[in-house]
C-alpha positions as CSV (number, residue, x, y, z in Angstrom):
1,X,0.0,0.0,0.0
2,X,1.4,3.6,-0.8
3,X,1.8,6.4,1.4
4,X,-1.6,7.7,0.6
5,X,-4.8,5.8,0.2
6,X,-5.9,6.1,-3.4
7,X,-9.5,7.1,-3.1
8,X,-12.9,8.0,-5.6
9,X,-15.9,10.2,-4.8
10,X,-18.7,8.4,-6.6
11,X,-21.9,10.4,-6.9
12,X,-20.5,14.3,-7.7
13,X,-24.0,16.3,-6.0
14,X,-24.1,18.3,-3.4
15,X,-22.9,15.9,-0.8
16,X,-20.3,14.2,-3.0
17,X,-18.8,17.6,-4.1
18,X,-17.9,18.1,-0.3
19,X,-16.5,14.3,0.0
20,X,-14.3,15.3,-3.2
21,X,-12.8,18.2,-1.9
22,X,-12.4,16.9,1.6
23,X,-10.5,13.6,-0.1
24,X,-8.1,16.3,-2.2
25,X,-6.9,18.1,0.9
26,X,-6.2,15.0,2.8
27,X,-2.6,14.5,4.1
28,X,-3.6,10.9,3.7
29,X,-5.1,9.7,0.8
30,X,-5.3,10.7,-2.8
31,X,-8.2,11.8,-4.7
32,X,-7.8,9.6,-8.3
33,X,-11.3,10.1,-9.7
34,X,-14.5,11.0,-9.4
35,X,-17.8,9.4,-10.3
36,X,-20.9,10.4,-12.1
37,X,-23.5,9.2,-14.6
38,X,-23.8,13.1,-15.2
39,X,-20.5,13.4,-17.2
40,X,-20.9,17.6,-17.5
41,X,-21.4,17.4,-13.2
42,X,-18.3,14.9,-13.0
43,X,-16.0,16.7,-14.9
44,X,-16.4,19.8,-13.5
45,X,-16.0,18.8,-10.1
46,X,-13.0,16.8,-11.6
47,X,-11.7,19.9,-13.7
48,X,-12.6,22.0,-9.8
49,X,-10.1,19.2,-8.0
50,X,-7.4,18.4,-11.0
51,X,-8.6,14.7,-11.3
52,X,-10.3,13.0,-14.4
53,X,-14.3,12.6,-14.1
54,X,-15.9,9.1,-15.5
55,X,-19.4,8.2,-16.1
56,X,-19.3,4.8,-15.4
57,X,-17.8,4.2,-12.1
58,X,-16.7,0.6,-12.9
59,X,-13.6,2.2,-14.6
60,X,-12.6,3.1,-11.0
61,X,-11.8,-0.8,-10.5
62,X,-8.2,-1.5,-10.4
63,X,-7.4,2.0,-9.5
64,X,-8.3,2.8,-6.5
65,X,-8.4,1.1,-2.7
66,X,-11.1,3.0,-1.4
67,X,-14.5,4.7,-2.6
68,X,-17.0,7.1,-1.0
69,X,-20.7,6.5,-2.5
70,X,-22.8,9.8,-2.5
71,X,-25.5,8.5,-5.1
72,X,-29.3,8.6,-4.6
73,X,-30.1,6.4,-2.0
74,X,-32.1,3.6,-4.0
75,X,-28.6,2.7,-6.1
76,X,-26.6,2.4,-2.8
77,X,-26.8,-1.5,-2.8
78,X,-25.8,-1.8,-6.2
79,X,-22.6,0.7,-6.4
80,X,-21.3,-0.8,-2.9
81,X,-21.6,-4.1,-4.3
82,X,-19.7,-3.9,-7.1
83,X,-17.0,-2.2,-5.6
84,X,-17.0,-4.6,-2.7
85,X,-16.7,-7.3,-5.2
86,X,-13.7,-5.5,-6.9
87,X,-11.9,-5.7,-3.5
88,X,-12.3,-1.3,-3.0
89,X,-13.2,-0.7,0.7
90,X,-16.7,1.4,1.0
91,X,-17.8,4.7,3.0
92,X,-21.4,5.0,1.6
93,X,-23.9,7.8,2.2
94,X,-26.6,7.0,5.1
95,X,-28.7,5.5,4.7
96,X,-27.1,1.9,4.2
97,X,-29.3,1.3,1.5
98,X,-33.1,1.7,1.5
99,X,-34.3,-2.3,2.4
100,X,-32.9,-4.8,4.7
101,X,-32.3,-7.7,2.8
102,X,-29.8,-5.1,0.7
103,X,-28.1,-3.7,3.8
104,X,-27.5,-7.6,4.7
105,X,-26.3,-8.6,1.6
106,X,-24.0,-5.6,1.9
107,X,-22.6,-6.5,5.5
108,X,-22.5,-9.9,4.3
109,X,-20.4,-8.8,1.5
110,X,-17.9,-6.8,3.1
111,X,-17.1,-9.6,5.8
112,X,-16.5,-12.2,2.9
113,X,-14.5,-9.6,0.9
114,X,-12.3,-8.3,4.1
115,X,-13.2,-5.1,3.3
116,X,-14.6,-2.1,5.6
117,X,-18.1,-1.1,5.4
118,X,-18.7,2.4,6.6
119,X,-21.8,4.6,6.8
120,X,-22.0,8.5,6.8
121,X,-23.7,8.5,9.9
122,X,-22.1,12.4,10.2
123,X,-23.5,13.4,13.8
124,X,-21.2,11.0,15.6
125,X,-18.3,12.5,14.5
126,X,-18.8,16.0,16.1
127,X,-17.2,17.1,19.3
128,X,-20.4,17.8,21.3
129,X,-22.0,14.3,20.6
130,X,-18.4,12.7,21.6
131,X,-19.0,14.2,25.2
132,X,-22.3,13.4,25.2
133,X,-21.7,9.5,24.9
134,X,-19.5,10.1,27.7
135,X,-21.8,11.6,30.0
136,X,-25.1,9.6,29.2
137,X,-25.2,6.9,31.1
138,X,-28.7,5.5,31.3
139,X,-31.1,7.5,29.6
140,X,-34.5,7.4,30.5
141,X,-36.6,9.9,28.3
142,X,-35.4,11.4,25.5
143,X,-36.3,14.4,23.1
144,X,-34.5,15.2,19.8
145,X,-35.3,17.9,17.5
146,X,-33.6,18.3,13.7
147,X,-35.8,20.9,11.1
148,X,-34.4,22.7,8.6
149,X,-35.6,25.3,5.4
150,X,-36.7,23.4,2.6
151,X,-33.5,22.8,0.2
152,X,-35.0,20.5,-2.5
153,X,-32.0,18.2,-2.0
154,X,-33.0,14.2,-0.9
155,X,-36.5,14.6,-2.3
156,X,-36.4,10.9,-3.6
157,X,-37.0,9.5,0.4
158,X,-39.0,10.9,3.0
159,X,-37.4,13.3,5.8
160,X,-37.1,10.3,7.9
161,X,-34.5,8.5,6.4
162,X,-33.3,12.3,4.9
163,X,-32.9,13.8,8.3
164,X,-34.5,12.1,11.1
165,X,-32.0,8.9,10.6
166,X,-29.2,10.9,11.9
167,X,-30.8,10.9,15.5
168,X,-32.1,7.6,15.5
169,X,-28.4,6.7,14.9
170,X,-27.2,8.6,17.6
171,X,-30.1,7.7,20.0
172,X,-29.5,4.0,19.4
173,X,-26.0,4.1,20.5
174,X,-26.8,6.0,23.5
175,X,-29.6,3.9,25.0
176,X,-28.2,0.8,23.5
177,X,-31.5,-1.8,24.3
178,X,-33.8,-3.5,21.6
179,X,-36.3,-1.1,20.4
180,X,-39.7,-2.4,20.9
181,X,-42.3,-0.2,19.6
182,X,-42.4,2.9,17.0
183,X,-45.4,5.0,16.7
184,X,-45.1,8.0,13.9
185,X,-47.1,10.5,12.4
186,X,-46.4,13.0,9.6
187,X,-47.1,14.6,6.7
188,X,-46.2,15.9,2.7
189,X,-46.1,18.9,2.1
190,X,-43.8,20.5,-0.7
191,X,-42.6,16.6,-2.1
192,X,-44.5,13.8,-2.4
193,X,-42.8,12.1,0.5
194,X,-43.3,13.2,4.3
195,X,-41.6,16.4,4.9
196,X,-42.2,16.3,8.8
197,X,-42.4,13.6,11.2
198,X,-42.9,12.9,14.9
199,X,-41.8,9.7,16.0
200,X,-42.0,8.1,19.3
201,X,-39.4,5.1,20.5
202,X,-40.3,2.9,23.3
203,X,-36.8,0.4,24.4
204,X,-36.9,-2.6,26.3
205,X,-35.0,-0.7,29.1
206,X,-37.8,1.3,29.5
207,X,-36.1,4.3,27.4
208,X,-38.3,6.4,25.8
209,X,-37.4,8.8,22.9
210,X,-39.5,11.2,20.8
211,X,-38.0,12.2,17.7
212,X,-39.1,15.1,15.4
213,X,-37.6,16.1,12.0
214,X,-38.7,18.3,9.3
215,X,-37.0,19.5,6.5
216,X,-39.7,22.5,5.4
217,X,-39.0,24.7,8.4
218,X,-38.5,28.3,8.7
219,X,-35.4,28.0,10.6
220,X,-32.5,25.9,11.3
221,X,-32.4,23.4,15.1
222,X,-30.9,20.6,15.6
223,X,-30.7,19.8,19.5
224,X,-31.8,16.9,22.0
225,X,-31.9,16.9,25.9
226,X,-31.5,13.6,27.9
227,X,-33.2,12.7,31.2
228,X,-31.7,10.1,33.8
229,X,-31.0,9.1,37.1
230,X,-29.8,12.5,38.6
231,X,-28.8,14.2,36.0
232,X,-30.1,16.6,32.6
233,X,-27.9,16.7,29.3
234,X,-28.8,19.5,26.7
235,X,-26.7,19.4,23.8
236,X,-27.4,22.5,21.1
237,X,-25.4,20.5,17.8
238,X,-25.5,24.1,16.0
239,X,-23.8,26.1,18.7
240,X,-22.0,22.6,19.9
241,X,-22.4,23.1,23.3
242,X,-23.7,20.8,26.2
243,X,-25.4,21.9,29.4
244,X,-25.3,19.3,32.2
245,X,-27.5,19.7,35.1
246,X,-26.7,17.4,38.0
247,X,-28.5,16.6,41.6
248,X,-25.6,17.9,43.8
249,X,-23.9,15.5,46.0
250,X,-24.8,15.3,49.5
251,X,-28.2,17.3,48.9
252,X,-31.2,16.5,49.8
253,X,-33.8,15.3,47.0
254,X,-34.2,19.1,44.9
255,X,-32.6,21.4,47.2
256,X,-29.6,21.9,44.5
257,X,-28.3,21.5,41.1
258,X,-25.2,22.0,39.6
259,X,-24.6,23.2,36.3
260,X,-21.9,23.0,34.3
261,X,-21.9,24.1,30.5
262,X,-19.2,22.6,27.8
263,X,-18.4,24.4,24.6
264,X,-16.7,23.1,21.7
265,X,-15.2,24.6,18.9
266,X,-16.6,23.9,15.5
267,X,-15.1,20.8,13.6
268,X,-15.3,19.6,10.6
269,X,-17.2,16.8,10.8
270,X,-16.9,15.1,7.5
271,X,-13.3,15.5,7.5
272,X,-13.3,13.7,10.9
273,X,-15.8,11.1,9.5
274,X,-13.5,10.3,6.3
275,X,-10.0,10.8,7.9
276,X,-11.6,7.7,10.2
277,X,-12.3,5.8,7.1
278,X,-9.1,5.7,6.1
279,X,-7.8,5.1,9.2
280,X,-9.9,1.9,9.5
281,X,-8.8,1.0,6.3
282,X,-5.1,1.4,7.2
283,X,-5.1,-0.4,10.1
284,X,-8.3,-3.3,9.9
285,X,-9.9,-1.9,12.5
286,X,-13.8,-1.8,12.8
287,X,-15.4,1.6,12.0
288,X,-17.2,4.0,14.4
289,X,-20.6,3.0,12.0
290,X,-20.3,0.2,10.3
291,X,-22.5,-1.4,8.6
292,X,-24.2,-3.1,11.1
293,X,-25.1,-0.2,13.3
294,X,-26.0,1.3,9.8
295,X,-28.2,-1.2,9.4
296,X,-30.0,-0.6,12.6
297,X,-30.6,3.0,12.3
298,X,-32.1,1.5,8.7
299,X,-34.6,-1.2,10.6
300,X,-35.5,1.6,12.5
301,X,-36.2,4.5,10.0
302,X,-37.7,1.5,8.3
303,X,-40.4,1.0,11.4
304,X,-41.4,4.7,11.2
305,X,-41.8,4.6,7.7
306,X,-44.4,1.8,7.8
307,X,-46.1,3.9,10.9
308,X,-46.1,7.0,8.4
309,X,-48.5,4.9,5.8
310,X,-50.4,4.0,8.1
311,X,-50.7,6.9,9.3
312,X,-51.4,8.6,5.7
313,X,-54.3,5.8,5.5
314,X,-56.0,7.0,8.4
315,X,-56.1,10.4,7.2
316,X,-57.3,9.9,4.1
317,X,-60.2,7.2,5.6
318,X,-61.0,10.1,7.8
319,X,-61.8,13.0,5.1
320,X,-63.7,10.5,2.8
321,X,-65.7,8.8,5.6
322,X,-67.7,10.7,7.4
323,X,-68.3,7.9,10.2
324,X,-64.1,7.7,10.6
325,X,-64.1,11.5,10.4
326,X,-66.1,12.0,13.3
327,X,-64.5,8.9,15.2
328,X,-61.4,11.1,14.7
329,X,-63.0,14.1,16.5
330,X,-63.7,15.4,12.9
């Protein structure tokens, strides 16, 4: 193996642009190629970066050692495969893929092949949610927020696995028990997938976490707060801080708190995110998300999904039947 990783960006949008550049700059790898069935996008990301652009990302094989995917989410399964099967270790977009036959035959794939399987699971690489492993220890309730303005991007799945995925990730490896119920609710409104969900995560621990995302906001928030046993995290992921609130020691039950804030400074997450890549690659060890704990924040956003058409049923029973309409306080 050289010095530095030979590496592709395949999928040259908005999201793969930033992989590109990131890949470029590194100290340790080396941006070969990028990807695109859009040849005019490819090459001018390529002709951006000083690296040839090809359509087909099967002329990648032989070339390079590693890949990030950054393609529509429905052509995940196939892109990783091949390169799996051409020996090229994988960093693909979250989610995994978009069923979980396909996210097994992936993980499957990867342990025959030797090869790592990483997802872009982004969140867990910032500063702020580091700490706040650290300092959640059994979580009891928990409330996450993520909405955004409407951007038009990721319009081919619903804000679930667009946004909301992200948290589930992130909640997952913090209460880490089976989930055992999902209940979700949400709506369409400028795609023809939900824009804006509310879900609500019961664990077998006895965890319970209420999830919102929307992607058709005014504004931009992305921050969760975490109850337990003596203790209340608030983490802010814009401003990446993290309030702590603990029961002080020797009190009595609610006489005092103390309160301690942490601030971080602003990382680059992605850069974090792909530098561990290519570490794991280096040196065969497993990555922070790999495919399996993709593949969990997938069975999840999955669940919600299903919940969501149900949901959409019941609506539409209730304006067309006036006997459901009025069950539903119509």
């Amino acid at each position: 193996m050289s010095d530095k990783l030979p590496m592709a960006v395949i999928g040259t949008g908005h999201f793969g642009t930033y992989h590109a550049q990131k890949i470029a700059a590194s100290k340790a790898a080396t941006l070969v190629a990028v990807a695109d069935i859009d040849s005019a996008r490819a090459a001018a990301v390529g002709e951006d970066l000083g690296v040839p652009a090809v359509s087909d990302y099967r002329e990648l094989f032989g070339k390079v050692e590693a890949v990030t995917i950054a393609v529509p989410t429905h052509a995940h399964f196939e892109v990783a495969k091949d390169c799996l099967n051409a020996g090229i270790h994988v960093l693909v977009e979250k989610p995994i893929t978009d069923r979980l036959a396909t996210a097994d035959a992936l993980i499957a794939l990867a342990r025959a092949q030797n090869r790592i399987l990483q997802v872009g699971h982004l969140v867990r690489f910032s500063g702020v949610a580091e700490s706040l492993r650290r300092h959640a220890g059994r979580p009891l309730y928990i409330d996450s927020v993520r909405i955004t303005p409407f951007s038009g991007r990721s319009t081919d799945v619903n804000v679930v696995l667009d946004l909301m995925i992200h948290d589930i990730d992130l909640v997952l490896s913090l209460v880490d028990s089976p989930i055992t119920s999902i209940d979700a609710a949400g709506a369409p409104v400028f795609t023809d997938h939900e824009d804006i969900c509310s879900a609500r995560v019961k664990f077998a621990n006895g965890c319970i976490a209420t999830i919102t995302a929307s992607r058709i906001s005014f504004k931009t928030e992305r921050r969760m707060r975490i109850f337990q046993p003596s203790s209340y995290l608030s983490v802010n992921f814009d401003a990446q801080t993290l309030i702590i609130a603990r029961k002080a020691n020797g009190e009595a039950q609610g006489t005092a708190v103390d309160i301690v804030e942490e601030s971080f400074e602003e990382v680059d997450a992605l850069k974090r995110e792909i530098d561990s890549f290519i570490d794991c690659v280096r040196e065969g060890r497993r990555p922070i998300v790999g495919g399996e704990e993709g593949r969990q924040a997938l069975k999840a956003a999955l669940i919600a999904t299903r919940e969501l058409k149900a949901h959409a049923r019941f609506v539409m029973e209730a304006n067309s039947d006036p006997a459901l309409s009025r069950q539903a306080g119509g």
